[in-house]
C-alpha positions in Angstrom: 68.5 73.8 83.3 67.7 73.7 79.5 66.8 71.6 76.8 68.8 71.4 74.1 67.3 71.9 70.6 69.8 72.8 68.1 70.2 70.0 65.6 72.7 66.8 66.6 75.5 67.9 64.3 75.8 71.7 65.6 77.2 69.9 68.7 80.4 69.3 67.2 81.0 72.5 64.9 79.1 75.2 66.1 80.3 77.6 68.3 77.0 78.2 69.9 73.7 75.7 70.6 70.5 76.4 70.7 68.6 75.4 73.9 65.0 76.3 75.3 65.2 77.1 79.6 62.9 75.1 82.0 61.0 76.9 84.3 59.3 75.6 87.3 56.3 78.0 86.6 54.0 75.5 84.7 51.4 77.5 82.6 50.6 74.6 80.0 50.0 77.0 77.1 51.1 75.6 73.5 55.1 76.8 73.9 55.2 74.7 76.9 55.8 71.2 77.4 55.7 69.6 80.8 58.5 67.8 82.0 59.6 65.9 85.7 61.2 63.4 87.2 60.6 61.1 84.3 63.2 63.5 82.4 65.3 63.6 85.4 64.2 67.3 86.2 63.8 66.9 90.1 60.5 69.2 90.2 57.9 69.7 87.8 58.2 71.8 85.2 58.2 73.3 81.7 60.5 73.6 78.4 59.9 77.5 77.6 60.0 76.9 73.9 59.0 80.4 73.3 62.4 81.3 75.0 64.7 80.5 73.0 68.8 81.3 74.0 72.1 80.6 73.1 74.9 79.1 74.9 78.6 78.5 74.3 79.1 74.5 74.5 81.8 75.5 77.6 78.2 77.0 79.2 76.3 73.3 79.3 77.6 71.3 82.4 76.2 68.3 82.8 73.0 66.2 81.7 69.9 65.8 84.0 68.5 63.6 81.6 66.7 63.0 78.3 63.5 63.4 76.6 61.3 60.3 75.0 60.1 60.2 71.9 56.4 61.5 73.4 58.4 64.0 74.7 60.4 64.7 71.2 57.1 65.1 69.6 55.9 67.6 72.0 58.7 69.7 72.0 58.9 69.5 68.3 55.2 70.7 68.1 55.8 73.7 70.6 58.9 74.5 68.4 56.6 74.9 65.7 53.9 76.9 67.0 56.2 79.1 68.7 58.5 79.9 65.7 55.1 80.2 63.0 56.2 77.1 61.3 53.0 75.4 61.4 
C-alpha cells in the first residue's frame, strides 16, 4: 500500500503520481508517520516518506482509506524534513 502525495490536480493530467510506500516496520524516526486501522491500514504501520516512488495511475487499485487532517499535518511535516524543505 501507499500514500499518495502528489498534489490533487496531478491526478487528472499527469502521467505519473507521486506516492510514499507503508511499511509495517514501524521505526518512528522524523520521515515516518504512524498510521492503522484508523486509516484503514489493517496493521500498524508507517508512511516511508523518505521513500518516495512513482506510479502510473493504471498502477493504484483501490483505496484502503484516508488520512485526517492530524494525519495531513504529519505527513506534511515528514515531507519536509525529508526533502530539506524545512
Amino acid at each position: 500500500p501507499v500514500v499518495l502525495v502528489s498534489r490533487q490536480e496531478a491526478y487528472a493530467v499527469g502521467a505519473h503520481v507521486v506516492v510514499a510506500p507503508i511499511t509495517t516496520r514501524v521505526r518512528h524516526i522524523a520521515t515516518h508517520v504512524d498510521v492503522g486501522e484508523r486509516e484503514g491500514v489493517p496493521r500498524t504501520s508507517a508512511v516511508n516518506c523518505g521513500l518516495l516512488l512513482t506510479l502510473t495511475p493504471g498502477e493504484l487499485i483501490e483505496p484502503l482509506g484516508a488520512l485526517g487532517t492530524a494525519k495531513l499535518e504529519e505527513l506534511d511535516e515528514a515531507l519536509k524534513f525529508a526533502l530539506g524543505l524545512e
